[in-house]
Residue, then its C-alpha position, 0 to 999 in steps of 0.5 A: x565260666x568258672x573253672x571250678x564249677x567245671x571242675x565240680x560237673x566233671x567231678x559229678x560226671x564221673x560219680x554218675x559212670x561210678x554209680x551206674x558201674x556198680x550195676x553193670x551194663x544196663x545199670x552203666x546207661x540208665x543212670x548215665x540217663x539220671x545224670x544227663x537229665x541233670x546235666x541239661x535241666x539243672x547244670x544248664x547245659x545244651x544237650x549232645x547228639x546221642x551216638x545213634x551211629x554206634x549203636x545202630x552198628x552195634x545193633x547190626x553186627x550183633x543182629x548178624x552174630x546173633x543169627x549165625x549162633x542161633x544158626x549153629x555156626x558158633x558151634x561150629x567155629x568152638x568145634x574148629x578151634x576145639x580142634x586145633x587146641x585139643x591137637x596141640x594140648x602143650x601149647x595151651x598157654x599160647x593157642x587158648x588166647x590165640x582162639x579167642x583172639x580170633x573169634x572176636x576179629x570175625x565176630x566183631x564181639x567178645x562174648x563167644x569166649x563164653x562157650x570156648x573157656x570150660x574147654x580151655x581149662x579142661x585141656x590145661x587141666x588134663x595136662x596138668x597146667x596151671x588153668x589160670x596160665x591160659x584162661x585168664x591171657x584167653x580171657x584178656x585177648x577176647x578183649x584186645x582183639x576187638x580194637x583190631x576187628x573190622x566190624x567191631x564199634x570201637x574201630x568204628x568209631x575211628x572212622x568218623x568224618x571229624x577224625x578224617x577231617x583233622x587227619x587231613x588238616x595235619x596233612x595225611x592223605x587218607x585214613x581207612x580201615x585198612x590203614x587203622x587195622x595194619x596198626x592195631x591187628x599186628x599191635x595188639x597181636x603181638x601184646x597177646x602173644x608177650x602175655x602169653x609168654x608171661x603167663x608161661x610160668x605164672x604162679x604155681x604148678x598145680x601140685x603145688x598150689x594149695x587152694x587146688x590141694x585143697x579142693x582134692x580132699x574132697x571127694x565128690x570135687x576131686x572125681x567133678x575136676x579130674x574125670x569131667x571132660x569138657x567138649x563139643x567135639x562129640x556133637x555133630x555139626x549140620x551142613x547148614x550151620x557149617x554155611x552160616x560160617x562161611x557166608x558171615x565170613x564173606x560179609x567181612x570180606x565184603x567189608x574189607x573189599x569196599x574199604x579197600x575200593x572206595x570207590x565202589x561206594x562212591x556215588x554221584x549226587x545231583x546237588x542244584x544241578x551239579x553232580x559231587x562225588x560222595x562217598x558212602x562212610x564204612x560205619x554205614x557199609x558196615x550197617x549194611x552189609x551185616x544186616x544183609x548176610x544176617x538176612x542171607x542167613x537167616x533164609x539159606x541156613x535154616x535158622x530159628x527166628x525165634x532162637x536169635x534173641x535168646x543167644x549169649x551174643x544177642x543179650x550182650x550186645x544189647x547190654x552193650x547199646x544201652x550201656x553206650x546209649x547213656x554213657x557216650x550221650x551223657x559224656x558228650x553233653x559235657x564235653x560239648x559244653x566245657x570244652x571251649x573252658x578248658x581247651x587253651x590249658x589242656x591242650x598245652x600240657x597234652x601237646x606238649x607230652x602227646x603220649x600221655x592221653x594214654x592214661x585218660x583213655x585207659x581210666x575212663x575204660x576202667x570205669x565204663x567197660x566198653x571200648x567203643x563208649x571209651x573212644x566215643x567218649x574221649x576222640x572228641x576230646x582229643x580232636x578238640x585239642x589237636x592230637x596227631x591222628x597216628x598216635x591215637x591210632x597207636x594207642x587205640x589199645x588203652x581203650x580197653x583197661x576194663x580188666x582193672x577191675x574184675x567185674x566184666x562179664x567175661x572176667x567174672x565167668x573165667x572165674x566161676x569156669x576154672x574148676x581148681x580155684x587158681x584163676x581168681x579174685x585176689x584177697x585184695x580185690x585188685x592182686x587178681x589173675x587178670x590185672x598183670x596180663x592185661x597190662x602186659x598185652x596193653x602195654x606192649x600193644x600201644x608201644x608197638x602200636x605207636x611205632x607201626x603207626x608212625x610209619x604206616x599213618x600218612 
C-alpha cells in the first residue's frame, strides 16, 4: 500500500470529523456516515465493528439519568449544592467547579451543568466577583470529571478486554475500575482545583471591567443583573424525588461493589463438558445495573414516563450516541485498515517518546468533542502500538480538549447565562474565557495522573 495514499485517506478522514464539527453533535455522526460509505465502497476498505457497546452504555446510564430528572431528583441534588454554594458565597471561584464536578462523577453526564450555572453567577455576581472566575472553571470541571466517573463511557471504555489483555502481556496483574479511578479521580480533581486558583484573580474586578460598565448604562439591563436572583431553593422539593436520589446513588455503590468483588460476577460456564470461570465485563454490570435503578425509579418515585424523553440529560445523551455511532464506527474503519501500513514507523517514534501520544488524544478531542468517541477512537491505536497501560491511564485526562474550540454546548450556554458579558468569546475566536482553564486543569491532571499511575498501575 502506498504511504501517501493513507496519508490522503487519513487527510479525508479528518475533513469528514471537520465537516460534521460545524454541525455539532448529530451533525458529528451522520456525516461521520457520509465518509464511512466512501470509506468502505470507494476507498475499498473492509468495515469495522460499530462500537455497539458504547453507545448501549451511553443509552442505559442516560436512560437512568433520564428517569431520575424527570423524577425531580436533579432538582433536588441543584438544591443541595445550591445549599452548600449559597452558604459560603466567598469561596464561589472554588466550590462552583467543585459542584459540577461532582454531579457529573454521579451522573456519569455533564449536561446537569445546565440548571446549576445561572445560579453560579448569581452568587458571584451578588458578591461582586468576576462571574467568569467561577462559571467558565464550573463549566470546564463538568467536563473533566467524567474521565473520574464510574459510569460514564469514556471510562468504560478503559475496561475493554484488549486494554486488559495488553495490560497482562507487559506483566500487570489486573486492571479495574478501582485501579483506573484511584488515577484519574484524585488526578483530575487536583487539575480543577489548580484551575481554580488560577481563575482566583483572573481578568478584571467588575467595576472595572468595561463590557459590564457598559451594560450598566442601560437601565432596564441594569435592574435585569443587580435585582434578579436565580434559585431553586424556594421550591419544595417532594419525598419521592428526594428517594430518586438516593436510590440512583446506590446504583453506583452497586457498581462499585461488583468491581470491587469480581467475584460476584463471576459465573461457571459448561463448555463440552468442562466448566470455566467467566467473569462478566463491567461495561455489561454497567448496562445492567443502570437499566435496573432506572426501573426501580421509575415504579417506587412516581415518575412521568412521559417526562424521561423531554429532559436536558435524555436529548444530550442521545446527541452523544449518535455522535459516537458515526465518528467511532468511521474512524475504526481506517484505523483497521492502514494500521498494519504505518505501525513499524509510528510505533517507533511514540515508543521512544510514550508521553507524547498526549497531543494525538488531545487533537483528535478538539475536533470531535466527545471523550468516549476520543478514546474509542485512538486505544486502539495505542494498543496496536504497544503503549505502557499506566501511562494511558495517566493521560486519560487529554481525552477531553473540546474546550479549544468554543462551540460545546455547555461552553455555549456559560456564555449566554453570564448576565454581565465577562465570560465570553474573545474577538479572536480562540482568546476566549475557557481556552487558559481548560489547559490548566488538563494539564496538571495528566502530570499528576501520570505519576499516581505509575505507582498505583501494577
Amino acid at each position: 500500500m502506498n504511504t501517501y495514499v493513507l496519508v490522503l485517506e487519513f487527510l479525508f478522514l479528518l475533513g469528514m470529523l471537520y465537516a460534521g464539527s460545524r454541525y455539532g453533535g448529530i451533525g458529528l455522526g451522520v456525516v461521520s456516515g457520509i465518509g464511512l460509505v466512501i470509506e468502505v465502497f470507494v476507498f475499498r476498505m473492509p468495515p469495522a465493528s460499530a462500537p455497539i457497546e458504547v453507545m448501549l452504555i451511553i443509552l442505559a446510564v442516560v436512560t437512568c439519568a433520564s428517569i431520575l430528572e424527570a423524577a425531580g431528583g436533579l432538582k433536588f441534588m441543584l438544591q443541595v449544592a445550591e445549599r452548600i454554594l449559597r452558604k459560603n458565597p466567598k469561596q464561589i471561584t472554588f466550590l462552583g467547579p467543585i459542584a459540577t464536578y461532582m454531579l457529573t462523577f454521579m451522573l456519569g453526564t455533564g449536561h446537569a451543568v445546565y440548571s446549576i450555572m445561572p445560579i453560579i453567577g448569581d452568587i458571584a455576581l451578588k458578591n461582586k466577583i468576576r462571574p467568569e472566575r467561577p462559571m467558565a472553571a464550573a463549566s470546564i470541571a463538568s467536563q473533566l470529571a467524567l474521565t473520574a466517573s464510574p459510569i460514564s463511557a469514556v471510562v468504560t471504555v478503559y475496561l475493554g478486554k484488549e486494554l486488559l489483555d495488553l495490560f497482562h502481556l507487559q506483566g500487570g496483574a489486573n486492571l479495574t475500575l478501582l485501579n483506573i479511578l484511584s488515577v484519574t479521580f484524585p488526578a483530575t480533581f487536583l487539575g480543577m482545583l489548580a484551575m481554580s486558583l488560577y481563575s482566583l484573580r483572573r481578568g478584571k474586578e467588575l467595576e472595572n471591567d468595561p463590557e459590564y460598565q457598559r451594560r450598566l448604562q442601560d437601565p432596564t439591563y441594569r435592574e435585569q443583573i443587580l435585582n434578579s436572583t436565580k434559585t431553586t431553593l424556594n421550591e419544595i422539593i417532594p419525598q419521592h424525588s428526594k428517594n430518586a436520589v438516593y436510590i440512583f446513588l446506590s446504583s453506583i455503590l452497586v457498581i462499585v461493589i461488583l468491581a470491587l468483588y469480581p467475584e460476584i460476577r463471576t459465573f461457571d460456564i459448561i463448555k463440552d463438558g468442562v466448566a470455566k470461570a467467566t467473569q462478566v465485563p463491567m461495561g455489561v454490570i454497567i448496562q445492567m445495573v443502570m437499566l435496573c435503578f432506572g426501573g426501580i425509579i421509575l415504579i417506587t418515585c412516581k415518575t412521568p414516563v412521559k417526562l424521561v424523553p423531554e429532559g436536558v440529560v435524555f436529548k444530550s445523551g442521545m446527541v452523544a450516541c449518535v455522535a459516537i455511532f458515526g465518528i467511532a464506527w468511521m474512524s475504526d474503519t481506517y484505523f483497521s485498515y492502514a494500521m498494519p501500513y504505518f505501525k513499524e514507523g509510528i510505533t517507533s517514534m511514540v515508543q521512544a517518546y510514550p508521553w507524547t501520544f498526549i497531543f494525538a488524544l488531545f487533537a483528535v478531542s478538539v475536533v470531535i468533542n466527545s471523550q468516549a468517541a476520543t478514546a474509542k477512537m485512538m486505544l486502539p491505536v495505542a494498543i496496536a502500538m504497544g503503549l505502557p497501560v499506566p501511562l494511558l491511564i495517566g493521560i486519560m485526562p487529554a481525552t477531553y480538549a473540546y474546550f479549544f474550540i468554543p462551540n460545546y454546548p455547555s461552553d455555549i450556554a456559560t456564555v449566554n447565562f453570564d448576565p454581565t458579558g465577562t465570560t465570553k468569546i474573545g474577538k479572536y475566536y480562540f482568546n476566549h474565557s475557557f481556552m487558559v482553564p481548560g489547559l490548566v486543569a488538563v494539564t496538571t491532571s495528566c502530570l499528576v495522573g501520570i505519576g499516581l499511575a505509575e505507582i498505583l498501575i501494577r
